[in-house]
The first five atom37 places (N, CA, C, CB, O) and aatype in JSON, in Angstrom:
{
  "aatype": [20, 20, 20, 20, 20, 20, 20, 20, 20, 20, 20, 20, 20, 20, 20, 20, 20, 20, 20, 20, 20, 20, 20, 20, 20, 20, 20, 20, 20, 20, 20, 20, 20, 20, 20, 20, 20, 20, 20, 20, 20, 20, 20, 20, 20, 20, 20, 20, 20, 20, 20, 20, 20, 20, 20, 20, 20, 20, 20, 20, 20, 20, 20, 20, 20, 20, 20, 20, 20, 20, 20, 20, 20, 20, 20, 20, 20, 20, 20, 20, 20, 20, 20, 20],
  "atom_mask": [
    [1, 1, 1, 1, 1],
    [1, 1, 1, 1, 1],
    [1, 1, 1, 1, 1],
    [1, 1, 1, 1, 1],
    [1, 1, 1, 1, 1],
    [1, 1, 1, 1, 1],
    [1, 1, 1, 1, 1],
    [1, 1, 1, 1, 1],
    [1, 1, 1, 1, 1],
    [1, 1, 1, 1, 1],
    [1, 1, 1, 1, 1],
    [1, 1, 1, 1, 1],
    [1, 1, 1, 1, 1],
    [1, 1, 1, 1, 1],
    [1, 1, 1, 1, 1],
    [1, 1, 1, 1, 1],
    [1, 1, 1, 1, 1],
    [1, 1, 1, 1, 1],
    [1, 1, 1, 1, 1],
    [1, 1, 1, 1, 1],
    [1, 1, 1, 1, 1],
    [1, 1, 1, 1, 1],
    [1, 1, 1, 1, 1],
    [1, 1, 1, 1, 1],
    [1, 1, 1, 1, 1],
    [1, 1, 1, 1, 1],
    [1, 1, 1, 1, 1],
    [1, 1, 1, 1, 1],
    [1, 1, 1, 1, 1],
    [1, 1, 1, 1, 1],
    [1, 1, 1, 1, 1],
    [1, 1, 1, 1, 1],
    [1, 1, 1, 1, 1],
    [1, 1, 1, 1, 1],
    [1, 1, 1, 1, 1],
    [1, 1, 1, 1, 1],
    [1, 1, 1, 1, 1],
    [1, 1, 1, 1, 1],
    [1, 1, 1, 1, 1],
    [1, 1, 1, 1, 1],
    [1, 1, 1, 1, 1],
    [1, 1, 1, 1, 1],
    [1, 1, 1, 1, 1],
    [1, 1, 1, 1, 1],
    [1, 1, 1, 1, 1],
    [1, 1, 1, 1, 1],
    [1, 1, 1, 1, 1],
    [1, 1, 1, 1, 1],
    [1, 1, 1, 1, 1],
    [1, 1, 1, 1, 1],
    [1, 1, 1, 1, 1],
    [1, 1, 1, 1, 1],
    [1, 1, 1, 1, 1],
    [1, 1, 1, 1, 1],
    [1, 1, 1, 1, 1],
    [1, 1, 1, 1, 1],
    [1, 1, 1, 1, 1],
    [1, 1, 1, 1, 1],
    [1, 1, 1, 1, 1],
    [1, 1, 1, 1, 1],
    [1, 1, 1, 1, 1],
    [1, 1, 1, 1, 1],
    [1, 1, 1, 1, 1],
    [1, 1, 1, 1, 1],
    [1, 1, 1, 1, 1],
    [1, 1, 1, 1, 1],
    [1, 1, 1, 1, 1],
    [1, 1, 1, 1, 1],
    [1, 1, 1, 1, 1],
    [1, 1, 1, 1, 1],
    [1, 1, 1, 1, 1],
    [1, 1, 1, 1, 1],
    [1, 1, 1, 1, 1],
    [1, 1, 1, 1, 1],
    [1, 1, 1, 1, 1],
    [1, 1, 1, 1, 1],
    [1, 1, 1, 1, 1],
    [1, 1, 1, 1, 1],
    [1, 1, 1, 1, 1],
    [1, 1, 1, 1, 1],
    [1, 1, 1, 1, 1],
    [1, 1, 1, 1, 1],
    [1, 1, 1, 1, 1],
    [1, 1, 1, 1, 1]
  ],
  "atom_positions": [
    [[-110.08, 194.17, 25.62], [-110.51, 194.6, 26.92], [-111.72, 193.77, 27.31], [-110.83, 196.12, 26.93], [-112.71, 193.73, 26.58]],
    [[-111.65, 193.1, 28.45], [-112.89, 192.45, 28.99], [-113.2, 193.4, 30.41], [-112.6, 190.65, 29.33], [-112.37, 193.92, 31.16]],
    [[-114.64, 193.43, 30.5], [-115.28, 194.37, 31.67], [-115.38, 192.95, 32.61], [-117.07, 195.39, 31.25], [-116.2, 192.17, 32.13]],
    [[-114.88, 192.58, 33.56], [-114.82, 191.5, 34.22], [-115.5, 191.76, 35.66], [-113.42, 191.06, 34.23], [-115.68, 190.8, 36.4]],
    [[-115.86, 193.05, 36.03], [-116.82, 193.72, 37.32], [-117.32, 195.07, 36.48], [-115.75, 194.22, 39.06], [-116.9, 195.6, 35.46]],
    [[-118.32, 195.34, 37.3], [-118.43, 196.47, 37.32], [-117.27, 197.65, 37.6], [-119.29, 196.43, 38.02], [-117.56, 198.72, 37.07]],
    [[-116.63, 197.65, 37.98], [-115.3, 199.03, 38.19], [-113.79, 197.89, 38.37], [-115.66, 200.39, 40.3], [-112.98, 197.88, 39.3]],
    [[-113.84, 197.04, 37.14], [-112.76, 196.4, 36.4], [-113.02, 195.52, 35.37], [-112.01, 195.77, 37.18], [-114.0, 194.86, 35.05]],
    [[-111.67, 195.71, 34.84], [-111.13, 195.28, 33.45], [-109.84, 194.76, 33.23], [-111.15, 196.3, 32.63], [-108.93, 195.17, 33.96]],
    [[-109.58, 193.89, 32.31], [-108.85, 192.78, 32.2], [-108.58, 193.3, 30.62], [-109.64, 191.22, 32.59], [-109.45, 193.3, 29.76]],
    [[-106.79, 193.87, 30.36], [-106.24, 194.34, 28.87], [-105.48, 193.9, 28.25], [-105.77, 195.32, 28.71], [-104.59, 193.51, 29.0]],
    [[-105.29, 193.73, 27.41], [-104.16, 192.85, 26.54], [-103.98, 194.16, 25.44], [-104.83, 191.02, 25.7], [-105.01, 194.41, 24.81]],
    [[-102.65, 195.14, 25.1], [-102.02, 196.17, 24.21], [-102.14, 195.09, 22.82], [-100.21, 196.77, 24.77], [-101.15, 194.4, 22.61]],
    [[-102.74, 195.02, 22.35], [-103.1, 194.29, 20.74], [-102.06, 195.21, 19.72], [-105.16, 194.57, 20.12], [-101.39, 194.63, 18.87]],
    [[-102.01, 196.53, 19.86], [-101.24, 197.27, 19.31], [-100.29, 198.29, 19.63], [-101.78, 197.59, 18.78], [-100.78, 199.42, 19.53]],
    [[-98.79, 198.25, 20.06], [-98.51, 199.84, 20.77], [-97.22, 200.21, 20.14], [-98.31, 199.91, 22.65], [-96.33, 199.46, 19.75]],
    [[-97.29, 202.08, 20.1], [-96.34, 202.52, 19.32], [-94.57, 202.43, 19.5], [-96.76, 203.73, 19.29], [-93.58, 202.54, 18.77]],
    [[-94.96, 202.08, 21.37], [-93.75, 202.21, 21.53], [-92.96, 200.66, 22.01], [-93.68, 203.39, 22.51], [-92.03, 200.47, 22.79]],
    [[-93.77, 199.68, 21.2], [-93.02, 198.36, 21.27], [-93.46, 197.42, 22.38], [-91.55, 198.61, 21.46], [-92.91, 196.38, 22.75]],
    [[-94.94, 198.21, 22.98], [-94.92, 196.79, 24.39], [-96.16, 196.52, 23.97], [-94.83, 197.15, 26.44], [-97.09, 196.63, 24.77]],
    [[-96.41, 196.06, 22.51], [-97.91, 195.19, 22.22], [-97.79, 193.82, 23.2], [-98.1, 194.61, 20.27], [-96.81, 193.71, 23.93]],
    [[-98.57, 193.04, 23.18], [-98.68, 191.92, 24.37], [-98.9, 192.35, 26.13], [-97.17, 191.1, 24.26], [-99.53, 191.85, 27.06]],
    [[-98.33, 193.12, 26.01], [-99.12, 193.66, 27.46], [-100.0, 194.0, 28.05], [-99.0, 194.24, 27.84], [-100.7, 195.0, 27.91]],
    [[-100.05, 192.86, 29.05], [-101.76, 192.92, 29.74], [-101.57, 193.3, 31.06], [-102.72, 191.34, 29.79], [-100.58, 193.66, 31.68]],
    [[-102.93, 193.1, 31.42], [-102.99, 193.89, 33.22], [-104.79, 193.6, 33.44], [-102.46, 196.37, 33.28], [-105.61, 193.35, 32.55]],
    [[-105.03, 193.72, 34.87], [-106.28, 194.02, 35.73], [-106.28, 195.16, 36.09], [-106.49, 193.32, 36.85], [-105.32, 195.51, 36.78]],
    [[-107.23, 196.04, 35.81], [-107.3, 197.88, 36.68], [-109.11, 197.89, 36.76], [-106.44, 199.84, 35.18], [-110.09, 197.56, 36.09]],
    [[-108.74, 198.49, 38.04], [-109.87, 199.19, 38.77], [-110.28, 200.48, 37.6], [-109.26, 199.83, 40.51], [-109.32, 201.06, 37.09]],
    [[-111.08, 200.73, 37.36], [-111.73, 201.96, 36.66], [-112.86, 202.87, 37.03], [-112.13, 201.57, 35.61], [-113.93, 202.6, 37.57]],
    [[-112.4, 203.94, 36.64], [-114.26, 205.18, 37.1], [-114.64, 204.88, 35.89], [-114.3, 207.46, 37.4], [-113.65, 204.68, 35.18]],
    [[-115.6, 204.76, 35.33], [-116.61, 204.97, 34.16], [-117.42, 206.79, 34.28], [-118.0, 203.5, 34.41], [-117.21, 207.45, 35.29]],
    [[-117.99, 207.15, 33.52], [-119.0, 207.84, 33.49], [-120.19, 207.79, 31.43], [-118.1, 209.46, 34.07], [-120.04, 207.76, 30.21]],
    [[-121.13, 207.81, 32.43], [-122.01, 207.93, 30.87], [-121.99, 209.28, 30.28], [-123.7, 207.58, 31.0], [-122.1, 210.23, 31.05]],
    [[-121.87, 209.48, 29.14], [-122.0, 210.58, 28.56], [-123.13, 211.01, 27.98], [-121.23, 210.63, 27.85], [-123.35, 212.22, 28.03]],
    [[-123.92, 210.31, 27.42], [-124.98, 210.0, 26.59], [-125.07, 208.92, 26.07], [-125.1, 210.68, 25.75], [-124.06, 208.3, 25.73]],
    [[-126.83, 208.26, 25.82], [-126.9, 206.89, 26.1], [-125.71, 206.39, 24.53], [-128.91, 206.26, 26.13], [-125.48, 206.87, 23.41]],
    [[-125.23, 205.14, 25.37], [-124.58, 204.72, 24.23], [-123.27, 205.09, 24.09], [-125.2, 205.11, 23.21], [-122.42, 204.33, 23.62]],
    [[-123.04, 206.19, 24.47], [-121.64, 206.78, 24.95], [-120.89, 206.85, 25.9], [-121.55, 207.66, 24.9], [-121.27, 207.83, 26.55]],
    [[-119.64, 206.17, 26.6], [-119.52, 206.36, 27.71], [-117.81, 206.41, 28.09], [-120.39, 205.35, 28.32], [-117.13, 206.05, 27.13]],
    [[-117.34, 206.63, 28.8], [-115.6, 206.97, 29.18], [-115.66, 206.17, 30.35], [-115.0, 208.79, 29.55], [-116.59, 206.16, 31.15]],
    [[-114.33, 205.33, 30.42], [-113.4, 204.78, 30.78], [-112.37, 205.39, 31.46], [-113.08, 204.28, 29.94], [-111.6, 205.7, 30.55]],
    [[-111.83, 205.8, 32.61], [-110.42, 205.89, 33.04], [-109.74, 204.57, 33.73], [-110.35, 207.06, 34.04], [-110.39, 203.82, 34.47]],
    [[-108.78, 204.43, 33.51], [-107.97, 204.01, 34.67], [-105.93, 204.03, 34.44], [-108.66, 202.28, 34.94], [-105.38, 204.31, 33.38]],
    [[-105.32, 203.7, 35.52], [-104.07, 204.08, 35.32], [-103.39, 202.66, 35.72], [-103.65, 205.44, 36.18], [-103.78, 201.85, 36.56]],
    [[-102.12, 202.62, 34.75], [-101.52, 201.23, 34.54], [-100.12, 201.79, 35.22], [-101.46, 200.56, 32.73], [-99.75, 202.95, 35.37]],
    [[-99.39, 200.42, 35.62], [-97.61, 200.88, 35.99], [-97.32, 201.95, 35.4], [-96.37, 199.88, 35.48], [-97.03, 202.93, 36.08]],
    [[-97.32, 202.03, 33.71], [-96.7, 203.06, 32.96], [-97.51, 204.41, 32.32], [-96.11, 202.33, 31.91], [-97.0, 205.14, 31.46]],
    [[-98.55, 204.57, 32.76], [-99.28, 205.49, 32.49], [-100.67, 205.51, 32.98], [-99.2, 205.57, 31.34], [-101.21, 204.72, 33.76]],
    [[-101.19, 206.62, 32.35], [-103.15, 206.87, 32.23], [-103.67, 206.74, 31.02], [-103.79, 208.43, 32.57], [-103.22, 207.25, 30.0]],
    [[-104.93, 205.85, 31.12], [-105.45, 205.84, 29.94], [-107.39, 206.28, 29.62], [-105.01, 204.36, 29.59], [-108.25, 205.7, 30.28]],
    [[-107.59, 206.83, 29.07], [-108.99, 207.53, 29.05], [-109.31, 206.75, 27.57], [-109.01, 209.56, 29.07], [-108.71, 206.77, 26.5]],
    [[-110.48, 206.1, 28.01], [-111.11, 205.04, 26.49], [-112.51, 206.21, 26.24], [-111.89, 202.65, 27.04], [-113.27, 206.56, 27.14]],
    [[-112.55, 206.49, 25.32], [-114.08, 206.68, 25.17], [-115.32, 205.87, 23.93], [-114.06, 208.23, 24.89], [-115.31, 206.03, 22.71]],
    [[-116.17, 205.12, 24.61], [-116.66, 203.99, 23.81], [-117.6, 204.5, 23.02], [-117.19, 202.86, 24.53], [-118.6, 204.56, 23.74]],
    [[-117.88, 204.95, 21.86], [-119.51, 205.42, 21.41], [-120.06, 203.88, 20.34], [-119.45, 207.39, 20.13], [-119.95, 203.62, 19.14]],
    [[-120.74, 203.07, 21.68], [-121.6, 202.23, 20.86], [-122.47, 202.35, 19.75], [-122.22, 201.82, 21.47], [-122.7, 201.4, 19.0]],
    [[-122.98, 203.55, 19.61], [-124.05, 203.77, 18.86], [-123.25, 203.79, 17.21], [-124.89, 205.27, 19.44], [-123.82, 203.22, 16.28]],
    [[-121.9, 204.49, 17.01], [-121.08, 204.18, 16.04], [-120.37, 203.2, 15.68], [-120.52, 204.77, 16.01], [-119.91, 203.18, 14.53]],
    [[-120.08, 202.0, 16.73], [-119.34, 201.09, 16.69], [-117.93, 201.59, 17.12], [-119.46, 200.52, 15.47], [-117.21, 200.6, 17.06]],
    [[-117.4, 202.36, 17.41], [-116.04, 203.33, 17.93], [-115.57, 203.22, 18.83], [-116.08, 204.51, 18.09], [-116.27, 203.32, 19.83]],
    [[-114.4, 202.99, 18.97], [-113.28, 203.38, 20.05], [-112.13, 204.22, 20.48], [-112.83, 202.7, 20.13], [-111.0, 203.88, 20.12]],
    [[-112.33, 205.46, 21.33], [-111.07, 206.08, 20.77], [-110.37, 206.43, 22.21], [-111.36, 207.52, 19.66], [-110.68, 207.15, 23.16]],
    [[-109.13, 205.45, 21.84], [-107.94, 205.44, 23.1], [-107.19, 206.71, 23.19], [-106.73, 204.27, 22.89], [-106.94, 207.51, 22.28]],
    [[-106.86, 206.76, 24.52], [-106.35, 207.99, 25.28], [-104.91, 207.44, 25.72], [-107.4, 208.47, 26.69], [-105.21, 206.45, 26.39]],
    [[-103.75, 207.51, 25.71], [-103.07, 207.4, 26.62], [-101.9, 207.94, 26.96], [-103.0, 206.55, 26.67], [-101.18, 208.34, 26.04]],
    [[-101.59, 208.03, 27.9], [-100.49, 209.29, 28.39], [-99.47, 208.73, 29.34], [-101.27, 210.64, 29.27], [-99.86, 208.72, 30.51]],
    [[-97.92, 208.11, 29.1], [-97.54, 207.7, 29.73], [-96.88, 208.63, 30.56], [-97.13, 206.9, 29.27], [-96.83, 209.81, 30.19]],
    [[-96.15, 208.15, 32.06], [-95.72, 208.72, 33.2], [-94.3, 209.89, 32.82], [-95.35, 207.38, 34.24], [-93.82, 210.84, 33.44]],
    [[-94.04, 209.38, 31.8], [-93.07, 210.62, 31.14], [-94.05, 211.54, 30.11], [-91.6, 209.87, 30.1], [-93.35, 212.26, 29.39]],
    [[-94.99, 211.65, 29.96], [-95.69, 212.56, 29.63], [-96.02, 212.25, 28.24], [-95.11, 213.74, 29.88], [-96.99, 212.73, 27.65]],
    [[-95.36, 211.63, 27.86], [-96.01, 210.76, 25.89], [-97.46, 210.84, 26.08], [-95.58, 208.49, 25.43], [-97.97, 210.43, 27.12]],
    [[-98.31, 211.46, 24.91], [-99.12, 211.13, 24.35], [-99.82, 210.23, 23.3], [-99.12, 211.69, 24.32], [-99.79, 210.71, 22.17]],
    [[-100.38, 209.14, 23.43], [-101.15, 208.3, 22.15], [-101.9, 208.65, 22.17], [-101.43, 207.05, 21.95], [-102.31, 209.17, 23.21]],
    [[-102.68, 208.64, 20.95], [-104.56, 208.81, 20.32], [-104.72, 207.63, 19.47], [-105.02, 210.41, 19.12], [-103.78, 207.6, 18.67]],
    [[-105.55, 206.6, 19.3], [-106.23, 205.83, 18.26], [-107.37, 206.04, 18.17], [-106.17, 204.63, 18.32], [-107.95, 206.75, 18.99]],
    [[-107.9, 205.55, 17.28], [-109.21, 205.04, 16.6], [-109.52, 203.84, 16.41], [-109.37, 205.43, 15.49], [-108.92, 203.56, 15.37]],
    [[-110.08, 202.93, 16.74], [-110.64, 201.51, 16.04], [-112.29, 201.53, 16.26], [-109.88, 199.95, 16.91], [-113.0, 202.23, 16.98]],
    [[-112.61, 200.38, 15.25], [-113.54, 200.03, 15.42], [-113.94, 199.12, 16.84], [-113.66, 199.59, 14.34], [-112.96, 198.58, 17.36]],
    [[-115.01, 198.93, 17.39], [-114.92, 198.28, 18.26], [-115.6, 196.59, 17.59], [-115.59, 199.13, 19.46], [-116.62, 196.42, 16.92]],
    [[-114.3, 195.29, 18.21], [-114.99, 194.35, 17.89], [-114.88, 193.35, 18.64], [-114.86, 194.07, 16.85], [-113.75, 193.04, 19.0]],
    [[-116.19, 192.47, 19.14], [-116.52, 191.7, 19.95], [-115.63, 190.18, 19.26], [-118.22, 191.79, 20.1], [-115.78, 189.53, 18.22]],
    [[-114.85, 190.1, 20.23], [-113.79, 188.67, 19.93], [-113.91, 187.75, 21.2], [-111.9, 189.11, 19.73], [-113.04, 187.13, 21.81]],
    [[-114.75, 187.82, 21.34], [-115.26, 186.47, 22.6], [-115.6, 185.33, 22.42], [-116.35, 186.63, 23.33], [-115.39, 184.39, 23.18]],
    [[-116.47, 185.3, 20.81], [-116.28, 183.79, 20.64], [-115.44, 183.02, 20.11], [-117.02, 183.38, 20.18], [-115.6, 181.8, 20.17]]
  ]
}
């Protein structure tokens, strides 16, 4: 995920359960802070909604996503900076 504006982001699926890893996209997003260091992500793709919640302070990432037929995913990763 790259934050490429303030209220967008640029995704590439690195991993998905139901076979469409490689899939990327641009989405508009709401953010909100939760506490410093903590903060949520929404936004919604062709095939679903997805709610990220980032807690920097742990290094953590934990994906939300819910496709338009109603499937639920949950992960966990670490979060890691692959920019250079």
């Amino acid at each position: 995920m790259d934050f490429i504006a303030p209220d967008r982001i640029r995704w590439t699926r690195v991993e998905a359960p139901d076979g469409t890893a490689g899939t990327s996209g641009e989405e508009e997003i709401v953010h909100t802070d939760l506490r410093p260091g903590v903060f949520v992500i929404a936004f919604t793709e062709a095939d679903g909604n997805v709610v990220d919640v980032f807690d920097i302070q742990r290094n953590r990432l934990f994906v939300n996503y819910i496709t338009n037929g109603g499937t639920r995913f949950h992960s966990e990763t670490v979060i890691e900076d692959v920019s250079q």
